[in-house]
N, C-alpha and C positions, 0 to 999 in steps of 0.2 A: 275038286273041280273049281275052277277060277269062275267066279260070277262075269255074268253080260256085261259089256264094257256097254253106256248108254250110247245114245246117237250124239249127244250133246258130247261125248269126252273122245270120238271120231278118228279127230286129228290131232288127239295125242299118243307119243311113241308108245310099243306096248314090248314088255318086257316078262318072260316067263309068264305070259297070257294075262298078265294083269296092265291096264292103263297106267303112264307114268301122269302122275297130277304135272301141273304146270310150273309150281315154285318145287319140284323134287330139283335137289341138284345131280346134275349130268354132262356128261361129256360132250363134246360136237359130235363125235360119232358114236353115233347111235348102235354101234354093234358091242359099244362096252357099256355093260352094266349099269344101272343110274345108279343111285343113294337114296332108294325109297328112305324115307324116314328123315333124313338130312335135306333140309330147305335152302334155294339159294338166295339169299338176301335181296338180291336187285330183282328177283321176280318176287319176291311177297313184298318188297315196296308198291314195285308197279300195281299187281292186284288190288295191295290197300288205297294208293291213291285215287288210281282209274276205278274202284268200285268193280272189279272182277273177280271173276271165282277163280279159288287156289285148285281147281282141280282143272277144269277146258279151260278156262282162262278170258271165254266169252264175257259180256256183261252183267254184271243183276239186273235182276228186275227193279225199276223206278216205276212204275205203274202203280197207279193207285190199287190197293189191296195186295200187291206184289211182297215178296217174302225172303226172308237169307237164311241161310241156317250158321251156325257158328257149333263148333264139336268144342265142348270145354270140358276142363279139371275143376275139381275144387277150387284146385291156389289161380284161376283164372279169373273167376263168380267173386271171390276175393281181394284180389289186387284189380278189380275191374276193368280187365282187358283181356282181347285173345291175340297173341300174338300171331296163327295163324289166322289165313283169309277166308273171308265168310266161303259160303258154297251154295250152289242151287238145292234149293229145298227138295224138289222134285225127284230129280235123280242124281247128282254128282254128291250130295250127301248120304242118299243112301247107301251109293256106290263105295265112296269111302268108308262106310262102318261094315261094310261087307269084306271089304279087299283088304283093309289095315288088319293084321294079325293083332295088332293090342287093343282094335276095339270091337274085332269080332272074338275076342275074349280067348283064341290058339298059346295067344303068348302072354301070362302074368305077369314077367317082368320084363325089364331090357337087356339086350344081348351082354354077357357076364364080360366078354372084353370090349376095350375100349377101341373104340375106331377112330386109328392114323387115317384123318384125311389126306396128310399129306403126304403122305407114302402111296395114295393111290392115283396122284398126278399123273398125267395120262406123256408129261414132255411138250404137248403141242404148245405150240405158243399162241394157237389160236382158240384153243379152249380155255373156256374159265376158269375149271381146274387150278390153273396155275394160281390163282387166287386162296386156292382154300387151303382153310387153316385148321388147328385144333382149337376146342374151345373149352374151357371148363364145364360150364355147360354139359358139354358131351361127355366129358371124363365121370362127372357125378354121377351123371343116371344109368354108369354102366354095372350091371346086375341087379339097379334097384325095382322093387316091385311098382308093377303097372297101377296108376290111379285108375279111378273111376270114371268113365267117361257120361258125358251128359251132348244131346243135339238138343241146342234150343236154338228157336223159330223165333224169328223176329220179323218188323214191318218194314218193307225197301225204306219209308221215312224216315224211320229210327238211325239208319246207319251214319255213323262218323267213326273217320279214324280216330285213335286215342297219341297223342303226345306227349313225352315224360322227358325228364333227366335222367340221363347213366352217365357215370359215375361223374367226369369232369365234360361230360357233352351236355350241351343245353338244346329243348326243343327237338327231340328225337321222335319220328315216327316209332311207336313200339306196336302199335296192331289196332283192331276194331275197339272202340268203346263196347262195354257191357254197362257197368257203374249207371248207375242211372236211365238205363233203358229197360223198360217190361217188356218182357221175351212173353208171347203169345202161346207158346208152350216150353215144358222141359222134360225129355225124357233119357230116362237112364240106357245109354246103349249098352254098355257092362260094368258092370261093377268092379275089374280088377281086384287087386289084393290089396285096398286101402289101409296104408300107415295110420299111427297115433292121430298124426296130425292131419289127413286126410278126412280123415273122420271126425274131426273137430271141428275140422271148416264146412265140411257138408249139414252139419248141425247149426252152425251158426248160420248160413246159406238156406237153409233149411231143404235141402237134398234129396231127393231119393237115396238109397242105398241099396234096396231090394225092387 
């Protein structure tokens, strides 16, 4: 049974009774399928700039006492950044640890073939589609076992985008800072099937695991 979609995620498409989040990438029409799991670039910029949730795509909260959740890995707590976009504390983070199969714990690894995005271009020329591409990224994690997932709570204050270099780009938007900000809490939403090295970083992070 597919969880309550909240009031906050409303007016997003829904798909096999689940809410599509806001940066899923998808087609213009809406009667084909989205790419849960697969993000569209130009909406997790928007979100990260404008300070919106990757799920309704509404605002955060900036009020004082106000709150974001960020869903991280190990190698996130790590490299000090999440490349996805924060989410309301309340319910659109809940929402997603309920609805995502890898972090309501259904699915332990990634789907064992690799998904041609671009075999599943729709033709329109007015859908974004036409844009997507494959990415190594996406070849890598195909079969590999699910990390550990962690929701830490931060303070609406706290938030800034984090900026890096790839490879020969300079001053890239890559996602929210973590590196230096105190998360108010962290808890483990599943533990996955943590690699060597998963479990090296959650130690040096000093992690839950259990």
């Amino acid at each position: 049974m597919s969880p309550r979609i909240p009031k906050r995620m409303a007016g997003c498409p829904v798909h096999g009774g689940l809410a599509v989040p806001e940066v899923a990438a998808r087609h213009s029409d809406e009667r084909r399928p989205p790419l849960f799991g697969i993000n569209h670039p130009g909406r997790v910029n928007t979100c990260l700039m404008e300070k919106r949730c990757g799920g309704c795509a509404q605002p955060l909260s900036t009020r004082p006492g106000g709150k974001y959740t960020l869903l991280l890995r190990p190698a996130d707590f790590t490299r000090g950044y999440s490349s996805e976009p924060a989410l309301h504390t309340s319910d659109c983070a809940p929402y997603a640890t309920e609805a995502c199969p890898l972090l309501n714990g259904r699915m332990s690894s990634y789907r064992t073939t690799r998904r041609d995005l671009e075999a599943e271009r729709c033709g329109q020329p007015t859908c974004d589609c036409r844009l997507w591409t494959n990415s190594d990224d996406h070849g890598a994690r195909a079969g590999a076992t699910a990390s550990p997932f962690y929701a830490a709570i931060y303070r609406a204050g706290d938030y800034r985008p984090h900026w890096g270099d790839v490879r020969q780009h300079r001053n890239v938007l890559l996602g929210v800072a973590v590196a230096g900000v105190e998360p108010l809490s962290i808890r483990l939403v599943t533990r996955g099937e943590p690699s060597f090295l998963d479990f090296t970083r959650a130690l040096i992070m000093d992690l839950p695991l259990d």
